[in-house]
ZAMARGU-4260 file (C-alpha; in steps of 0.2 Angstrom, whole numbers, plus 5000, padded with zeros to 4 digits):
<rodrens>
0) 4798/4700/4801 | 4801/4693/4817 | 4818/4694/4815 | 4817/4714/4812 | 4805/4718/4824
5) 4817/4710/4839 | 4833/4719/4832 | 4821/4735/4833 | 4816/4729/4852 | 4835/4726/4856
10) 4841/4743/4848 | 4829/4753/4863 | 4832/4743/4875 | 4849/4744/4871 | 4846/4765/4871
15) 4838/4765/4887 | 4851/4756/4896 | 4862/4771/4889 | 4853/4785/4892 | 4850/4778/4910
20) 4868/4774/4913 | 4874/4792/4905 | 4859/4799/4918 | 4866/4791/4932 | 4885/4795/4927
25) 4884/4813/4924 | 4880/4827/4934 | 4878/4840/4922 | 4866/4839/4903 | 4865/4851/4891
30) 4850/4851/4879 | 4853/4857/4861 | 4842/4862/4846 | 4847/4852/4830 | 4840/4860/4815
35) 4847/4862/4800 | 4863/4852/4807 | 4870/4840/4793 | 4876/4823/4798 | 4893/4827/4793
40) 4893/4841/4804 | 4887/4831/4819 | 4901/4821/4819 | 4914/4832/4820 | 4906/4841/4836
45) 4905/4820/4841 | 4924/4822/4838 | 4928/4837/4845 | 4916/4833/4862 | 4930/4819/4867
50) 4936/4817/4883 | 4922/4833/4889 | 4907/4826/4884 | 4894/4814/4877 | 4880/4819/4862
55) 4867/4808/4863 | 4851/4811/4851 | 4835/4801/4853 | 4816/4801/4851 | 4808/4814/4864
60) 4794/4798/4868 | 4810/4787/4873 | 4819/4801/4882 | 4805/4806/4892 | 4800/4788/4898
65) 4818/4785/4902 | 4819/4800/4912 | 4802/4797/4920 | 4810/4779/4925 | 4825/4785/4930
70) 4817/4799/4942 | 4813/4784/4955 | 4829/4788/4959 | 4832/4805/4957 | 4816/4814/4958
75) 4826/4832/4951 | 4827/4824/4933 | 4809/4827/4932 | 4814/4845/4930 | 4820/4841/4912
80) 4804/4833/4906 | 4796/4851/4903 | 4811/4854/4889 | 4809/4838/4879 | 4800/4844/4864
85) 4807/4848/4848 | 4821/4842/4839 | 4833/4842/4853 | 4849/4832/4860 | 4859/4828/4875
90) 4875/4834/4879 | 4881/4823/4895 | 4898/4832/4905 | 4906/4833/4921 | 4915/4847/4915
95) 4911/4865/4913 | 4897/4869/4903 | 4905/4885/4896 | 4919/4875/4888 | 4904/4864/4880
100) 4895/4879/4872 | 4912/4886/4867 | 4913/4867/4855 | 4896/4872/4848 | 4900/4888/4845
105) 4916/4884/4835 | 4906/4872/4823 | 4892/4884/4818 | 4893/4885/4798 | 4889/4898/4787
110) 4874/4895/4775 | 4866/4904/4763 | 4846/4910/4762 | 4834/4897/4756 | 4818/4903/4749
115) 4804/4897/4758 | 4813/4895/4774 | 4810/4905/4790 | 4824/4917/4794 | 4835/4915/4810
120) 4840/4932/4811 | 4840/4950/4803 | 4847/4950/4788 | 4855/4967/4780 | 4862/4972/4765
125) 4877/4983/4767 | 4880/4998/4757 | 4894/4997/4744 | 4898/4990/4727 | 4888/4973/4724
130) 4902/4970/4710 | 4884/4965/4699 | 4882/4974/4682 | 4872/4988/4678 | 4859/4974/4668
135) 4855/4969/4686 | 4849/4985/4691 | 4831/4979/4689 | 4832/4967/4697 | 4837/4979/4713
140) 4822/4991/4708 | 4811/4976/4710 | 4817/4973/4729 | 4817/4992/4731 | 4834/4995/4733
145) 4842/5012/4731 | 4858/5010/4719 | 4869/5020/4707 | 4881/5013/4695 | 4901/5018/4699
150) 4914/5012/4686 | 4903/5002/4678 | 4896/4993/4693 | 4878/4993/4705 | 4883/5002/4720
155) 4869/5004/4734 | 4867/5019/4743 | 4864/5014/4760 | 4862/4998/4770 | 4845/4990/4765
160) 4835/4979/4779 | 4832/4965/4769 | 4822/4950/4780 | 4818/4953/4795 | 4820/4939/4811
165) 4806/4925/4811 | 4799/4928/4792 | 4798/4920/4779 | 4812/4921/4767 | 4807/4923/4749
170) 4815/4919/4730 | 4819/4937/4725 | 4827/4940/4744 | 4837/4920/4741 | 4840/4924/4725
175) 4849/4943/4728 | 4858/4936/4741 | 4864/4923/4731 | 4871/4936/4719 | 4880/4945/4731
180) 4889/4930/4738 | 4883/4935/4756 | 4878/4918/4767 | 4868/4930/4781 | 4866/4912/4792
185) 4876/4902/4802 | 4868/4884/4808 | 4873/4873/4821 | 4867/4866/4839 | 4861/4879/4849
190) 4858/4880/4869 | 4842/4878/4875 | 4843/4872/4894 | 4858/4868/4908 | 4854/4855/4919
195) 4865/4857/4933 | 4862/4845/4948 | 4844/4846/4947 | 4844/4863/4945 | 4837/4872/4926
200) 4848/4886/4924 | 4845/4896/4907 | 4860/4897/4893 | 4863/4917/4895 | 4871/4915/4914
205) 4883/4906/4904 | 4890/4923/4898 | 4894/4928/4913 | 4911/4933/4921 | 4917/4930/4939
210) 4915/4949/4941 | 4899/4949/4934 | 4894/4935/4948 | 4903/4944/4961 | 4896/4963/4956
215) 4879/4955/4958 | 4880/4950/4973 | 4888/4964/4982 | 4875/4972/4976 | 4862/4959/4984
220) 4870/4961/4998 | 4869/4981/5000 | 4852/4980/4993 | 4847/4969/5011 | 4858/4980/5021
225) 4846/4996/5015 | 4832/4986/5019 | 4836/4979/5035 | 4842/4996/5042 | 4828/5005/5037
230) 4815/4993/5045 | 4825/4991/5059 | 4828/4973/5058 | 4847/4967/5060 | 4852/4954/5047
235) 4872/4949/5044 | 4874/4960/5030 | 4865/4975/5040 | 4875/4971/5057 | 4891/4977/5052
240) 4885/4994/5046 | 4874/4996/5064 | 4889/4992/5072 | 4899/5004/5064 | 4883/5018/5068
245) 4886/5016/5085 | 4904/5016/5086 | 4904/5033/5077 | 4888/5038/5089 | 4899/5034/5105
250) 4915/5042/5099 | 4904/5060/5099 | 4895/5058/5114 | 4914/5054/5123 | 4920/5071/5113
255) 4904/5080/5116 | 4905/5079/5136 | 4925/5076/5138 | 4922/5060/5145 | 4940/5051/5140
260) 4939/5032/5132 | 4953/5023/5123 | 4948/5028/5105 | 4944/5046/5109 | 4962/5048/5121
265) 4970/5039/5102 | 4959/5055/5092 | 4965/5067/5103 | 4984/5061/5104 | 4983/5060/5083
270) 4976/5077/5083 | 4989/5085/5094 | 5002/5079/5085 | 4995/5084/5071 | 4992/5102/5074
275) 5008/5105/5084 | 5020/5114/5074 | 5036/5107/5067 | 5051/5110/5073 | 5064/5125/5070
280) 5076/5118/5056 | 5093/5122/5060 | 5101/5136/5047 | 5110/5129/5035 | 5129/5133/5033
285) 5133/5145/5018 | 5147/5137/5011 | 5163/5128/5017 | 5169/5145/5027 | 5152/5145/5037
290) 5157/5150/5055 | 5177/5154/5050 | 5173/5173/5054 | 5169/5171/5072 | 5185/5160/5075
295) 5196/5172/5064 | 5188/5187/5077 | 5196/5178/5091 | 5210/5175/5085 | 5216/5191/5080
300) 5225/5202/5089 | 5220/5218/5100 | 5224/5232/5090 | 5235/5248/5099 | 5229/5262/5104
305) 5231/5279/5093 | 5247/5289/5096 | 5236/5304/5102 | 5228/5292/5115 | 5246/5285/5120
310) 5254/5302/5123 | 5239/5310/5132 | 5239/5293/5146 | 5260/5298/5147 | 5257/5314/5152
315) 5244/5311/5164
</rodrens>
């Protein structure tokens, strides 16, 4: 008896001495649900977490007094301790986190309906062919269910909302959808918390794009601008724009009373050049004998005066 109880006393110790090593070794912990995750599929997300992370499961009493230890030392792990409830695990990386949820989210498994269980999700029932026959048409009456029978087959007519998220699942519902070959749920470890650097960040951030971060806070920034120019009160995102303002308000007064300054003389030149017409294009030769006529004109000969002309200057 002695004997069991120190191998039980040597196994937490040797746990706390892991969990406070894997605290003090790794800035960033994921904490996961784990219900309804089998054994066998544990250990393939233990495999595929090599080299990017560590699970590590645990008793939520011994996880909080290690944490509450270790938080001598680094008081921001105290920010975990509101999350430890359930059954929950660790995921211990350096890494990014988004390549950690994208391991869980590979090594979800389809499951089918269990009566008595509480459902996960909405669970539908498509329209089509059920591929049952016509026998089983009770059966469908019984749950409500609109069908028809179509070459000798139970069709339903539209799509049926069948269990609805958070209720219980019952043994006609588990039982129709056993029929139908549909698995409406997928299990695995699911995202609860980040733990970042002593910061909690919630799982959904994780879905967000660079562009995402980056349209957000452009859009911050012009939010503060608004505010600081209408209250009057200069801030760095707000000081470019009043800048601006005033460079626009000095360019007009300059115009307004012909008072010359470098940017308005630039304005002025731009526009001038602008509105002066272009120049005459010279005319284009018509063909390769443009400009032959003139020469030929000079080149020819005088021609002699009439006969009648000739005699009347002889007699003169």
């Amino acid at each position: 008896m002695a004997g069991a109880e120190g191998t039980k006393a040597a196994r937490k110790q040797a746990y706390f001495t892991k969990l406070i090593e894997l605290l003090e070794e790794y800035p960033k912990i994921v904490i996961v649900g784990a219900d309804n995750v089998g054994s066998n599929q544990m250990q393939k997300i233990r495999v595929a977490l090599r080299g990017k992370g560590v699970l590590l499961m645990g008793k939520n009493t011994m996880i909080r007094k290690a944490i509450r230890g270790q938080a001598q030392n680094n008081e921001a792990l105290e920010t975990i301790l509101p999350h430890v409830w359930g059954n929950i695990g660790f995921i211990f990386t350096k890494g990014e986190v988004s390549d950690i949820k994208k391991i869980i989210t590979e090594h979800r498994v389809a499951a089918p309906a269990k009566a008595g269980g509480i459902a996960p999700s909405k669970v539908i029932v498509p329209a089509g062919n059920t591929g049952l026959e016509p026998t089983q048409t009770s059966f469908l009456q019984a749950l409500n269910i609109a069908s028809k029978i179509t070459k000798g087959q139970i069709e339903i007519i539209n799509d049926v909302p069948l269990i609805e998220e958070g209720a219980k699942i019952g043994t006609s519902e588990a039982t129709l959808l056993a029929k139908l070959g549909i698995k409406p749920f997928t299990y695995g470890l699911t995202l609860s918390t980040v733990y970042d650097n002593g910061t909690i960040v919630d799982p959904k951030f994780l879905d967000m794009t660079d562009a995402d971060i980056l349209s957000k806070f452009n859009r911050g920034v012009r939010n503060i601008a608004c505010v600081s120019l209408a209250v009057g009160y200069p801030t760095i995102a707000s000081v470019p724009h009043s800048i601006g303002r005033g460079f626009k308000n000095i360019l007009a007064i300059s115009l307004a009373v012909d008072y010359p300054i470098s940017a308005t003389e630039r304005l002025k030149s731009a526009a001038a050049t602008k509105a002066a017409p272009p120049p005459a294009a010279a005319p284009a030769d018509k063909g390769k004998g443009a400009g032959k006529p003139k020469e030929e004109e000079k080149k020819k000969p005088k021609e002699e005066p009439k006969k009648e002309e000739k005699e009347t200057q002889e007699g003169t």
